[in-house]
C-alpha positions as CSV (number, residue, x, y, z in Angstrom):
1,X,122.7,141.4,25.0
2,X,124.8,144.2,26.2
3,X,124.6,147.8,24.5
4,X,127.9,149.6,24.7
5,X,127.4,153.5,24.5
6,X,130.5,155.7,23.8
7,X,130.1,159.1,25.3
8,X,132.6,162.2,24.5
9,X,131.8,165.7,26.5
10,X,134.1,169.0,26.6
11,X,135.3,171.0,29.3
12,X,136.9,173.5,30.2
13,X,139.7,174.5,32.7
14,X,140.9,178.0,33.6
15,X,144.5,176.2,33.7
16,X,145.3,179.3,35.8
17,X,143.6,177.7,39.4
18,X,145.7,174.8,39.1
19,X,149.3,174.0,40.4
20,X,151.7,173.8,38.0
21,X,153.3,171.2,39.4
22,X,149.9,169.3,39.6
23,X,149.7,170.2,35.4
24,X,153.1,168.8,34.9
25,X,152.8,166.1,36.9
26,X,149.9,164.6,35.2
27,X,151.3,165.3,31.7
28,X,154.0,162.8,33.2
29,X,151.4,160.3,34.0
30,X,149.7,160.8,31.0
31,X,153.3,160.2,29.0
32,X,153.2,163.8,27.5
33,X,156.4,165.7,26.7
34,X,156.1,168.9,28.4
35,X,158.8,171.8,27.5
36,X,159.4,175.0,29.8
37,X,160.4,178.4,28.0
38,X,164.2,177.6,28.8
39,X,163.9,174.4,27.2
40,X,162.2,175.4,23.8
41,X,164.8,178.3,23.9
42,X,167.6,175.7,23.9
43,X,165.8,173.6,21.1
44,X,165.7,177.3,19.1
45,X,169.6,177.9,19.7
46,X,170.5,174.5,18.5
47,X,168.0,174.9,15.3
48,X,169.7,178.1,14.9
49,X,172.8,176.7,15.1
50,X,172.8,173.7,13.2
51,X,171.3,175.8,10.1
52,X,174.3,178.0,10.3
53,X,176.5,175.3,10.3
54,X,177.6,176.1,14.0
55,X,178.7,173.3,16.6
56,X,176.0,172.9,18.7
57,X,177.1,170.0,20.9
58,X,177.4,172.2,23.9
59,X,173.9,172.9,23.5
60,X,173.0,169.4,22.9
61,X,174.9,169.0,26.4
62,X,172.9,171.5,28.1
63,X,169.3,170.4,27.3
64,X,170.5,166.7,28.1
65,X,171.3,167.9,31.4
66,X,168.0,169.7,31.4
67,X,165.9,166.5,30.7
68,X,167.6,164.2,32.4
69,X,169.1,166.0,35.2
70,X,172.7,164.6,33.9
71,X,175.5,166.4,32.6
72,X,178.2,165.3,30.6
């Protein structure tokens, strides 16, 4: 019979020797949603906005072209 053993260790990573691109580029992989400072700056503006009952669809515009790489 076969004995499975489940192993968890910890480790840590001065983030700051590594690429960011390298970082990023595994969140990808890993399907994690990584947001820059612009981006969660955008995501504040439109909060902001939609609570003062503001049009935000410019904003909306701008992080879509942000994500994606698309404008509209």
């Amino acid at each position: 019979m076969k004995t499975l053993y489940h192993i968890e260790s910890e480790v840590e990573i001065d983030l700051s020797l590594l690429d960011d691109d390298d970082i990023i580029e595994e969140a990808n992989e890993r399907q994690l949603c990584v947001y820059d400072d612009e981006m969660m700056a955008i995501f504040e503006s439109i909060y902001h906005a939609k609570a003062n009952n503001q049009c935000y669809a410019e904003l909306v515009n701008k992080l879509i072209d942000k994500t994606l790489g698309r404008i509209l």
